[in-house]
SESENU-496903 format. One line per 10 residues: number of its first residue (from 1); their letters; for each residue x, y, z of C-alpha. Coordinates in steps of 0.5 Angstrom, whole numbers, always signed. Layout:
BEGIN
NUM = A = X:Y:Z ~ ... $
This chain:
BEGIN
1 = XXXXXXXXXX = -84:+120:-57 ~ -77:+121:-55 ~ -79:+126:-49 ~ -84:+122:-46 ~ -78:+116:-46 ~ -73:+121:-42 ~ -80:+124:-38 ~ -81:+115:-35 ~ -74:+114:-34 ~ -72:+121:-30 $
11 = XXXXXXXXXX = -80:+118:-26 ~ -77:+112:-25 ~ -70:+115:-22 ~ -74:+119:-18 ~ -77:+113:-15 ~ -71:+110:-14 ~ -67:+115:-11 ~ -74:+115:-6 ~ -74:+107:-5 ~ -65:+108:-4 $
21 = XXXXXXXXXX = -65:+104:-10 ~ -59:+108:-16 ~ -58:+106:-23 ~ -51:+106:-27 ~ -51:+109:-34 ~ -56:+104:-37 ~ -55:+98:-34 ~ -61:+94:-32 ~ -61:+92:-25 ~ -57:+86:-23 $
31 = XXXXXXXXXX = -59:+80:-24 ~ -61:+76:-18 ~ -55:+71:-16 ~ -56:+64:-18 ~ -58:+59:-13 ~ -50:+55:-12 ~ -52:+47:-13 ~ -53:+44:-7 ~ -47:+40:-4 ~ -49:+33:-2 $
41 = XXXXXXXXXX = -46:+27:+1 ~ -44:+23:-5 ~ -40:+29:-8 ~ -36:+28:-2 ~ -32:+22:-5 ~ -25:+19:-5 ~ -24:+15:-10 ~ -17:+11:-11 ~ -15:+6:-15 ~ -10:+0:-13 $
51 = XXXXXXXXXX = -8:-7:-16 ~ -14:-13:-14 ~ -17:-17:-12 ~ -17:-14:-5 ~ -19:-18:+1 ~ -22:-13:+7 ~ -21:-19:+12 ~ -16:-17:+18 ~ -13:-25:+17 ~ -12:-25:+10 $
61 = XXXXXXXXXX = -10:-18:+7 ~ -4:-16:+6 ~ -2:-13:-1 ~ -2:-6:-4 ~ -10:-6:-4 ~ -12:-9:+2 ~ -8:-5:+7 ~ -11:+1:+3 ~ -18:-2:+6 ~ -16:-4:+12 $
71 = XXXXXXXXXX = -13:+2:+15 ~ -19:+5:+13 ~ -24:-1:+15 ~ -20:-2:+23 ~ -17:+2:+27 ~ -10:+0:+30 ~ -7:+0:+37 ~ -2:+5:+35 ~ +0:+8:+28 ~ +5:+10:+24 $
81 = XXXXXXXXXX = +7:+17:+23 ~ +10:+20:+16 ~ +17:+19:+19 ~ +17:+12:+21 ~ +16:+12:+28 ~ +8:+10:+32 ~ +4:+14:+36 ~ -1:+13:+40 ~ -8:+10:+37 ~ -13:+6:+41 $
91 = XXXXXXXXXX = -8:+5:+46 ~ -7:+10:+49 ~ +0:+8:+53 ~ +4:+2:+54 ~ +9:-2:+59 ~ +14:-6:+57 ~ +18:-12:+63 ~ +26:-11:+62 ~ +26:-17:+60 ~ +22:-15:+54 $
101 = XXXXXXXXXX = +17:-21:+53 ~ +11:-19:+56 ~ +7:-12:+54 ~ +1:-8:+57 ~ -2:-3:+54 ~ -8:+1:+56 ~ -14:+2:+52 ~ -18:+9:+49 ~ -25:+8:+53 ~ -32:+10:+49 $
111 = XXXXXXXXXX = -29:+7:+42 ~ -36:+4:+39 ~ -35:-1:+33 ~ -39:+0:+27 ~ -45:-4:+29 ~ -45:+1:+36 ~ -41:-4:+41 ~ -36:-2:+45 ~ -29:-4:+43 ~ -26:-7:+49 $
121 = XXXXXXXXXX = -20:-11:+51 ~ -24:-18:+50 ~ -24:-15:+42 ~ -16:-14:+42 ~ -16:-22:+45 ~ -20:-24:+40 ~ -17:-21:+34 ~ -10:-23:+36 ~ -12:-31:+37 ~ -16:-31:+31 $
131 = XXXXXXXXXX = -10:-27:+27 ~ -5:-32:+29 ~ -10:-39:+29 ~ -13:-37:+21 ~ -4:-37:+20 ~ -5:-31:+14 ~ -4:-24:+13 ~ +1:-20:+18 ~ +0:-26:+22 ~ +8:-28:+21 $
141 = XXXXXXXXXX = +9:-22:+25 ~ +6:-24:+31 ~ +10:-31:+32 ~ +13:-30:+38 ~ +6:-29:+41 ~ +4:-34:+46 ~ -2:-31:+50 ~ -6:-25:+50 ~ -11:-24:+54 ~ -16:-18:+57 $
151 = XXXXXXXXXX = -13:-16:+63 ~ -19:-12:+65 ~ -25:-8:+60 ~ -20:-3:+57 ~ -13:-7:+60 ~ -9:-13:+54 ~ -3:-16:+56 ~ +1:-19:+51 ~ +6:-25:+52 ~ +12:-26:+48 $
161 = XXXXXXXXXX = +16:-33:+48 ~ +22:-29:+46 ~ +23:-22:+46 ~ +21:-18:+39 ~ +25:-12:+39 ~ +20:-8:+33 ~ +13:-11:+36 ~ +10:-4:+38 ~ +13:-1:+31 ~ +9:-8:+29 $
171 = XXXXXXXXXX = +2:-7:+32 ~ +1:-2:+25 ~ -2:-9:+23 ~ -7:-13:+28 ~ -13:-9:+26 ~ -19:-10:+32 ~ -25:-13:+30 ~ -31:-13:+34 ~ -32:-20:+38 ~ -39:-21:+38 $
181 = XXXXXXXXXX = -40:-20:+31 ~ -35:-25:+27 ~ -37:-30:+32 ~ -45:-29:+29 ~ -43:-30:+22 ~ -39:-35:+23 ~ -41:-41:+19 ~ -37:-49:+19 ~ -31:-49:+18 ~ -24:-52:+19 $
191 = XXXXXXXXXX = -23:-47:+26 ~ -26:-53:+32 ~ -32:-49:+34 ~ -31:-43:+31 ~ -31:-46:+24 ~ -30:-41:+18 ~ -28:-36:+24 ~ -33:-31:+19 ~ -28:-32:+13 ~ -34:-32:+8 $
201 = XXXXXXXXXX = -38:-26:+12 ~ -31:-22:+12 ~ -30:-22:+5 ~ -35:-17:+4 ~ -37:-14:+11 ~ -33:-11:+16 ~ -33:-12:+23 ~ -29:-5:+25 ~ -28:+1:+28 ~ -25:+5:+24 $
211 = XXXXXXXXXX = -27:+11:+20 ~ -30:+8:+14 ~ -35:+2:+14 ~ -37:-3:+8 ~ -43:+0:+4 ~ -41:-5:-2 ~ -36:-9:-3 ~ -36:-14:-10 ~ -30:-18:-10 ~ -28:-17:-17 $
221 = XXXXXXXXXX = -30:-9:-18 ~ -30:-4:-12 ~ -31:-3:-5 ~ -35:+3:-4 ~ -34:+5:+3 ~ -38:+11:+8 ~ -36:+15:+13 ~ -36:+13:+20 ~ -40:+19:+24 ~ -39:+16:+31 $
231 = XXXXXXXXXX = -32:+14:+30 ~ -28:+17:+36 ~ -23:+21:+33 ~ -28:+26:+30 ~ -29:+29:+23 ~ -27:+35:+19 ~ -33:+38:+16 ~ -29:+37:+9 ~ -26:+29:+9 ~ -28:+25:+5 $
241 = XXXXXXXXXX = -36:+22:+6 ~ -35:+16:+1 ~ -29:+13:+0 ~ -29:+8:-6 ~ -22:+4:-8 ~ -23:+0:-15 ~ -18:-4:-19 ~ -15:+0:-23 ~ -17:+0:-30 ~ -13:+1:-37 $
251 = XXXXXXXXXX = -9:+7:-36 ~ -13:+11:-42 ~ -20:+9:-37 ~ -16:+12:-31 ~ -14:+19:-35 ~ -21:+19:-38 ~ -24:+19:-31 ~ -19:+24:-28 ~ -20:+30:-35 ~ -28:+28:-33 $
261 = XXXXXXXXXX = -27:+30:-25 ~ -29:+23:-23 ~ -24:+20:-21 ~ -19:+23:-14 ~ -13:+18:-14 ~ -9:+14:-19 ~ -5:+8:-16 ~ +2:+8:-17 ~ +3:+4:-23 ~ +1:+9:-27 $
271 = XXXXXXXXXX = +6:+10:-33 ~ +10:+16:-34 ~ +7:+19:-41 ~ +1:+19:-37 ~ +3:+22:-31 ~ +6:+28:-34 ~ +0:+28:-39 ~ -4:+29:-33 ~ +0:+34:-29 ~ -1:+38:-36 $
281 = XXXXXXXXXX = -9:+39:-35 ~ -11:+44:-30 ~ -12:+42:-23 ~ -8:+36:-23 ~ -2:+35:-20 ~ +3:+29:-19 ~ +6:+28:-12 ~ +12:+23:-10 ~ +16:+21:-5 ~ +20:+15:-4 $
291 = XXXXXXXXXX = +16:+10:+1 ~ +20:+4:+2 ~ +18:+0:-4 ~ +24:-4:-8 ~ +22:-7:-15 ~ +25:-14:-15 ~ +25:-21:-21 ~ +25:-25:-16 ~ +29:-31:-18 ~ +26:-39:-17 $
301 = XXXXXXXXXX = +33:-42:-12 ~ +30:-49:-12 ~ +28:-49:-20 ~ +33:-51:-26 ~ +36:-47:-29 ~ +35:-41:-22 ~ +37:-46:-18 ~ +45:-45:-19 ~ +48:-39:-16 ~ +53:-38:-22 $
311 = XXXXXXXXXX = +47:-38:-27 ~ +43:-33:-22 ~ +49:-28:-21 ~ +49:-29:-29 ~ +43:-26:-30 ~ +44:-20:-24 ~ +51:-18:-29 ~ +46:-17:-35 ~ +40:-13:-33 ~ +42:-5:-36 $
321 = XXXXXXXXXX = +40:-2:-29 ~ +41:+5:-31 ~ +36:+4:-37 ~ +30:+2:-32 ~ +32:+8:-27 ~ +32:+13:-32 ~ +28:+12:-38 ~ +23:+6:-35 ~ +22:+8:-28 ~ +24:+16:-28 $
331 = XXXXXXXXXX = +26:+19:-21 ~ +28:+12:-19 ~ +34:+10:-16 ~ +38:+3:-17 ~ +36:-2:-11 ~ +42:-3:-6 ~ +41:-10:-3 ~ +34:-13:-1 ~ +33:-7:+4 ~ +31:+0:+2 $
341 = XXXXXXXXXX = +36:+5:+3 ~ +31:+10:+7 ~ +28:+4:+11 ~ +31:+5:+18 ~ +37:-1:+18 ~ +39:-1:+11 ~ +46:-3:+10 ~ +49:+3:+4 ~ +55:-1:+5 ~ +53:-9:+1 $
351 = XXXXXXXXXX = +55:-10:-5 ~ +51:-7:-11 ~ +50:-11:-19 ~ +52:-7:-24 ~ +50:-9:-33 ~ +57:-12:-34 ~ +57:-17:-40 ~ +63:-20:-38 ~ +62:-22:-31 ~ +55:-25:-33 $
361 = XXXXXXXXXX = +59:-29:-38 ~ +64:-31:-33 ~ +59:-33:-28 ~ +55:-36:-33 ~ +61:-40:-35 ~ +62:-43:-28 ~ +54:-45:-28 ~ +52:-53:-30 ~ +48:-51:-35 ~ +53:-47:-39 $
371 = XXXXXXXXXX = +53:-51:-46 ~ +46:-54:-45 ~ +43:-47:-45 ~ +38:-48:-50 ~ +34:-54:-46 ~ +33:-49:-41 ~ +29:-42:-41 ~ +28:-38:-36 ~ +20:-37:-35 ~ +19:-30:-32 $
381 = XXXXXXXXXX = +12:-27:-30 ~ +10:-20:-30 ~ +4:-16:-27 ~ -1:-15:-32 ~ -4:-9:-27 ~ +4:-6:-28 ~ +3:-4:-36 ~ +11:-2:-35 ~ +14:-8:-32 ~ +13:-11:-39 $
391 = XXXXXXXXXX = +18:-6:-42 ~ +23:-9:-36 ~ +20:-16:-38 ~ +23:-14:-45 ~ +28:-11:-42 ~ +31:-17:-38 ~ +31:-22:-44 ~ +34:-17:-49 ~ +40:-17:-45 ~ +40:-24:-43 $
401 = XXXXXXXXXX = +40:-26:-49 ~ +46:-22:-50 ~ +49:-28:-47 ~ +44:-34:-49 ~ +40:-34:-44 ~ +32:-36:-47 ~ +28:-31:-44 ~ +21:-34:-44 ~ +16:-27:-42 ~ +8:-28:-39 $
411 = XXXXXXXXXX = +4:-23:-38 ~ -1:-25:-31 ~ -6:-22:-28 ~ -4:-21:-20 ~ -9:-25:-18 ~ -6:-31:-22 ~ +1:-30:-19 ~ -1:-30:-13 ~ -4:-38:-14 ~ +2:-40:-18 $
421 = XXXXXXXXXX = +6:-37:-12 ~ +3:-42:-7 ~ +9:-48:-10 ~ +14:-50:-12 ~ +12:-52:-18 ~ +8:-47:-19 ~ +12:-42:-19 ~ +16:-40:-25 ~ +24:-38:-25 ~ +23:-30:-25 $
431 = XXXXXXXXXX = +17:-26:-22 ~ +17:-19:-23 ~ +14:-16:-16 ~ +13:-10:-12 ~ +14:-11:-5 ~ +14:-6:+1 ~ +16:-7:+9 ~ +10:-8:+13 ~ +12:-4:+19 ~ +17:+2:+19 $
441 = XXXXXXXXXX = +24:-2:+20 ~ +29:-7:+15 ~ +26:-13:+19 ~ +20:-14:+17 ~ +23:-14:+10 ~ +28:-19:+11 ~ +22:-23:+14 ~ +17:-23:+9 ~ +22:-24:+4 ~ +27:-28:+6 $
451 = XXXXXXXXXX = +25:-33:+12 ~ +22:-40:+11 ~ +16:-39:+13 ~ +13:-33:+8 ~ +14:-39:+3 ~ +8:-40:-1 ~ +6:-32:-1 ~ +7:-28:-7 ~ +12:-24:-2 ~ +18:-29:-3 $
461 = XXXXXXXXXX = +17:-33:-10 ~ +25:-35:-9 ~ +23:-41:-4 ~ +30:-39:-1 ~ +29:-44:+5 ~ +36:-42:+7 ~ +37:-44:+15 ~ +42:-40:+17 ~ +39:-33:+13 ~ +32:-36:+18 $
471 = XXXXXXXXXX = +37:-36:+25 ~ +40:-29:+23 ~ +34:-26:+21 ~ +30:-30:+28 ~ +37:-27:+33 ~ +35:-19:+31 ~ +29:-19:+31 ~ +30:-22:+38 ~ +35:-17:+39 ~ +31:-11:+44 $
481 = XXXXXXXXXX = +38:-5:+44 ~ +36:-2:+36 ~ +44:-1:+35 ~ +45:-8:+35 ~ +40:-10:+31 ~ +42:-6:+26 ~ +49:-9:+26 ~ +45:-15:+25 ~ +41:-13:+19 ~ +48:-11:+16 $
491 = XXXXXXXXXX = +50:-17:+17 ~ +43:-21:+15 ~ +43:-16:+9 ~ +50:-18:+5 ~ +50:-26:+7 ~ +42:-26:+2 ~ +47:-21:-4 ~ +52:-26:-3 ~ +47:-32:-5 ~ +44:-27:-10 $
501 = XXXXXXXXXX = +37:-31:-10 ~ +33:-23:-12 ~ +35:-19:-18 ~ +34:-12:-15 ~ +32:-8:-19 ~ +30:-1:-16 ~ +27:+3:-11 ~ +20:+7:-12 ~ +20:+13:-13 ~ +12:+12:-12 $
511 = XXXXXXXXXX = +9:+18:-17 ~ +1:+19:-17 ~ -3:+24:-20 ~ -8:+27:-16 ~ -14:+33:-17 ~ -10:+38:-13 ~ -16:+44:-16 ~ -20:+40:-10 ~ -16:+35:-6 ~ -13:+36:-1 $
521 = XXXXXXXXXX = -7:+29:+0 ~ -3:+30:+7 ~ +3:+26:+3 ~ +4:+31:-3 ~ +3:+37:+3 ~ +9:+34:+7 ~ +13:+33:+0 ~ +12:+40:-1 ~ +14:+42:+5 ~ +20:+39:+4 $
531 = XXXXXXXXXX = +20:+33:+9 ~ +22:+26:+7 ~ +17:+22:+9 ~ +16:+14:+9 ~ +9:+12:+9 ~ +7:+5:+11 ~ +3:+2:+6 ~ -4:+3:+6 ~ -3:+9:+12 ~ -1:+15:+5 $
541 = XXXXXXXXXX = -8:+13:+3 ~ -11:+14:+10 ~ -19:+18:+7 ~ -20:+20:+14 ~ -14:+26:+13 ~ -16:+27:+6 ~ -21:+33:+4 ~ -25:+34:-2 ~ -29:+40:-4 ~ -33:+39:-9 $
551 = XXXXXXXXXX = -35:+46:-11 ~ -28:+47:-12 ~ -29:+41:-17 ~ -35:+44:-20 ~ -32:+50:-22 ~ -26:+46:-26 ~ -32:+42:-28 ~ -35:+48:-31 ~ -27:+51:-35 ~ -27:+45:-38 $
């Protein structure tokens, strides 16, 4: 038996050898490869989560999340580069009159709109007079507009009433919408013969050209947004086919989805605990980078006991800000002032609260409710989807304590401070909120936080109303020379510290975790190239410039 073993396998070698076949020792043929699983458009996905609810209309959003959608939704007529400054986008170039009132850009030609229209300057009129009639979103920064009009097809001219030195950095949020299309869902309204101006049909469709359009949108859950194929710009074979942003979850649920490769992005709220817990998994890392957000208590000026300035600055003598920089918010750095320190026309020069006891007592002392402290708490809200602005909540009433003041801590969804911020008396003494500038420069932050009319927004809960904060802030951005209005925003900057009407807290060292093993973020590529990077909210997710590979993910899948 043996021999005739050995006799068919020699047979068989010979044969081999014959057909150009070998055989090592006494391995078996290799097995046939196995088929690799078929890439498909849904494992292409980007999804991030934000704070909520998000409303995708160009003329209503303007918070964390809606910019996220709306850079992605709408194409802009310039946008922003990592470092601050603006390239061209839609427009492919620009002229200013000396006088700086009147401006005339030039459009890209061939740019089709999601339904397959063309974009045109007719659309640009448009979505500019819709912006400032509807009065909401970014439409404060477009004040000074008086006239827009489409000079020729791809021609738009713009006419300021008085010069507005940032209006180009600006132009990052007019977000171009397809004419023809809002005006065939508009349905009646309080808009003349445009009615509604299509608000109800915007809140889950899109009327854009930008790289990703709507393929579902539940107000209270997620948008689920899908490539654009004809979009003007073009595609890398790896971006992102879907985008989905959703509301972000309990951070358990958001380090669950992350471990199981079903979720590419978290927010910036994430506490650090889980931050480092994922930076430990394989292929996950965490990118950070300051981006020009500063964490506020923002103090009620027109409400007992906020309204006084000696019992305000009380409160800014108590808080322990090295605490929240090192412990709460790591990487963090004190704020200095109502202006980020890397957001161009910061003043580094304004005077800056420390935790002194001593001084809050003296301040404290000089207040018309000193004596009669217990007859007025101070109510203080903070943002249910920041679980660590509970640990500030706490914080601050730990200390205020320390000088008698009463504390009274409430959790709200971000939705609810929205609302409460919409009045006076609505809104409660502190609130703990998160702001970044709209446009690459110190202006915009004072205008949207200290200017009359941003009263009633989440944006300005102090109710400020100060004449001549409103008249300073309105003369710089007038002001055309940068060097001049720099010196106006230093002076803008320490008249608001004088008043104190913002406990300023810190400003971000914004950390997300991401699935580094198969995405590849074009922020957290720059941050470790070492460059210092100041993305406009929104634009540091821009899907478009990501690139997920989902094989890469499937072997991680497979070494879990």
């Amino acid at each position: 038996m043996r021999g005739g073993v050995i006799a068919k396998a020699l047979a068989v070698a010979v044969l081999l050898a014959f057909m150009g076949g070998t055989l090592t020792g006494c391995r078996p043929p290799a097995a046939e490869p196995e088929p690799q699983a078929e890439i498909k458009p849904e494992d292409r996905i980007l999804r991030v989560d934000s704070d909520w609810p998000t409303y995708i209309d160009p003329a209503v959003g303007n918070d964390f999340s809606d910019s996220i959608a709306l850079v992605n939704l709408y194409d802009t007529l310039v946008f922003p580069n990592f470092d601050g400054s603006v390239r061209p986008h839609l427009a492919t170039d620009w002229e200013v009159s000396p006088d700086g009132r009147k401006y005339t850009f030039y459009l890209r030609q061939g740019v089709k709109f999601h339904n397959g229209d063309e974009l045109t300057a007719e659309d640009v009129e448009f979505s500019m007079k819709r912006l400032l009639t509807i009065g909401e979103g970014f439409a404060y920064l477009f004040e000074s507009v008086t006239d827009v009009k489409a000079v020729d097809k791809y021609t738009v001219e713009f006419t300021l009433k008085e010069p507005f030195g940032p209006f180009v950095r600006a132009l990052v949020r007019l977000y171009i919408l397809n004419k023809d299309q809002v005006l065939a869902h508009i349905k009646p309204g309080p808009y003349g013969e445009m009615g509604d101006y299509g608000k109800e049909w915007l809140l889950t469709n899109d009327a854009g050209s930008g790289p990703y359009k709507v393929k579902e949108m539940k107000m209270e859950e997620y948008l689920l947004a899908e490539k654009f194929d004809d979009w003007w710009g073009g595609w890398d074979k790896d971006a992102p086919f879907y985008l989905k942003l959703i509301a972000t979850p309990d951070p358990v649920t958001i380090r669950t989805l992350m471990a199981r490769r079903e979720h590419e992005l978290t927010s910036e709220m994430l506490p650090e605990e889980n931050l480092k817990a994922l930076d430990e998994m394989e292929g996950i890392d965490t990118a950070g980078y300051f981006d020009g957000v500063n964490l506020n208590i923002m103090l009620h000026t027109r409400k007992p006991p906020t309204d006084c300035i000696h019992f305000r600055r009380a409160l800014a003598y108590c808080l322990d800000y090295e605490t929240v920089a090192t412990k709460i918010w790591p990487d963090a750095v004190q704020a200095r002032g109502p202006v980020p320190h890397n957001l161009p026309g910061h003043n580094p020069n304004v005077y800056q609260f420390k935790q002194d006891l001593e001084k809050a007592m003296e301040e404290l002392k000089k207040s018309k409710y000193y004596g009669q402290l217990e007859k007025y708490p101070v109510t203080l809200s903070w943002c249910a989807e920041v679980p660590l602005e509970e640990k500030l909540a706490l914080l601050f009433q730990a200390n205020a304590a320390e000088i008698g003041i009463k504390v009274e801590v409430t959790k709200k969804p971000f939705g609810a401070m929205i609302a409460d911020a919409q009045s006076p008396e609505t809104t409660p003494n502190a609130s703990i909120i998160f702001v970044a500038p709209h446009y690459a420069e110190a202006g915009s932050m004072l205008k949207s936080r200290y200017h009359s009319s941003t009263c009633g927004s989440w944006e300005q809960c102090e109710w400020l109303q100060n004449e001549e904060i409103d008249s300073m802030i309105e003369e710089a951005l007038r002001t055309l020379d940068e060097k001049k209005r720099f010196e106006l925003y230093y002076k803008i900057q320490e008249k608001i510290v004088e008043l104190c009407p913002t406990i300023w807290v810190l400003d971000r060292f914004e950390k997300r975790a991401y699935q580094a093993g198969y995405v590849y973020w074009p922020a957290a590529e720059e941050v470790k190239a070492g460059k210092a990077i100041l993305p406009i909210m929104g634009y540091g997710q821009y899907a478009h410039d990501f690139r997920v590979y989902p094989e890469k993910r499937m072997e991680l899948l497979k070494t879990k």
